[in-house]
C-alpha positions as CSV (number, residue, x, y, z in Angstrom):
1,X,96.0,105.7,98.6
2,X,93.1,105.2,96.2
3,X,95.8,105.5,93.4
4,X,98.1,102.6,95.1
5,X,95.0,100.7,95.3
6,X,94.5,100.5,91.4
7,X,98.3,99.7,91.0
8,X,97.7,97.2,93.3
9,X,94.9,95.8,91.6
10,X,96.7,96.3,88.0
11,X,99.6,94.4,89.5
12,X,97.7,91.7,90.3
13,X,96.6,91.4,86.9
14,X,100.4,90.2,86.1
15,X,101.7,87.2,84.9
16,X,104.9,87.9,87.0
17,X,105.8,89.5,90.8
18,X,107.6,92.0,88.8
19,X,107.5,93.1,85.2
20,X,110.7,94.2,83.2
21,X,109.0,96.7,80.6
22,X,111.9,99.5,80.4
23,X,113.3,98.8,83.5
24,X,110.4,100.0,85.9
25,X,109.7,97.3,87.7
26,X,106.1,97.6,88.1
27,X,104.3,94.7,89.9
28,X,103.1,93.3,93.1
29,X,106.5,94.1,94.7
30,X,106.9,97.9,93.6
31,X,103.6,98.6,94.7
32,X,104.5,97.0,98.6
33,X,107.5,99.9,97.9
34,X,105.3,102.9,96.9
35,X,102.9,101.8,100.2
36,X,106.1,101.6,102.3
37,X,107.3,105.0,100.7
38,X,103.8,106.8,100.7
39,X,103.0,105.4,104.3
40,X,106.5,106.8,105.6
41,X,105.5,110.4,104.3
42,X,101.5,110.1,105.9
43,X,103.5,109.7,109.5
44,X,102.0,105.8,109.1
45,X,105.4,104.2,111.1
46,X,104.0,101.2,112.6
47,X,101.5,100.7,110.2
48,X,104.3,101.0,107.3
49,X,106.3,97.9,109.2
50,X,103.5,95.8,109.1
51,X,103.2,96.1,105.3
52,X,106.9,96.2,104.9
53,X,107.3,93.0,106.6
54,X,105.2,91.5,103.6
55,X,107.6,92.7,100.7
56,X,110.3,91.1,99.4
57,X,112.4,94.1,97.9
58,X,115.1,91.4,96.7
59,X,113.2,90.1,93.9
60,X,113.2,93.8,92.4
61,X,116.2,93.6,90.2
62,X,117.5,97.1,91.0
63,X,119.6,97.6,94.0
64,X,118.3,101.6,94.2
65,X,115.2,100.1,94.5
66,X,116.0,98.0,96.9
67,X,118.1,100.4,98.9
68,X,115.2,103.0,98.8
69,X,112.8,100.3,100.3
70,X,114.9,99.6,103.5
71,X,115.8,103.3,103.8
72,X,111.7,104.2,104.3
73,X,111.5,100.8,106.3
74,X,114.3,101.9,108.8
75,X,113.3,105.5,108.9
76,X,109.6,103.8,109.6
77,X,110.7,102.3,113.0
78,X,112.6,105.4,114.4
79,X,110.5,106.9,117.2
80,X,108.5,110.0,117.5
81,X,109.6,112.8,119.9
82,X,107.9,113.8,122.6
83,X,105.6,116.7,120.1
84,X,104.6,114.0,117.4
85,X,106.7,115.0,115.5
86,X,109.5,112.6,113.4
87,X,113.0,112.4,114.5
C-alpha cells in the first residue's frame, strides 16, 4: 500500500482528475482503481466497496479501464465460503 500511497499523493499533485500522457491515465481516479484492484487481491471485500464507492471510473476515458474497475468491485461484494476462502 505504501506504493499506492505515493501515487496517491503524486496524483494529487495534478492539475487534472486524470492525465492523458500516452494514454495511461494516471491520476486521482486510476489510483481509486489500483486500491480497488490491490484491495480485491489482499481478501479486503468490504473494505474495497467502501473505497470503490468513492471512484468515478467513467471519467477514465478507456472503457477496459473502466470494465476492469467494476469487474474487482463486483468480485469485491461476492461472499466468502464457509473456510474464508473466496468464492
Amino acid at each position: 500500500m505504501t506504493h499506492l500511497n505515493e501515487a496517491a499523493e503524486a496524483a494529487n499533485r495534478l492539475d487534472t482528475e486524470v492525465g492523458t500522457f500516452v494514454w495511461m491515465w494516471f491520476g486521482r481516479t486510476n489510483v481509486g482503481i489500483w486500491r480497488v484492484g490491490v484491495g480485491l487481491e489482499l481478501g479486503d471485500g468490504p473494505k474495497v466497496a467502501e473505497i470503490a464507492r468513492n471512484v468515478d471510473a467513467r471519467t477514465v476515458p478507456s472503457p477496459a479501464r473502466q470494465a476492469n474497475f467494476y469487474a474487482d468491485f463486483g468480485r469485491s461484494m461476492l461472499p466468502t465460503s464457509r473456510t474464508g476462502t473466496r468464492a
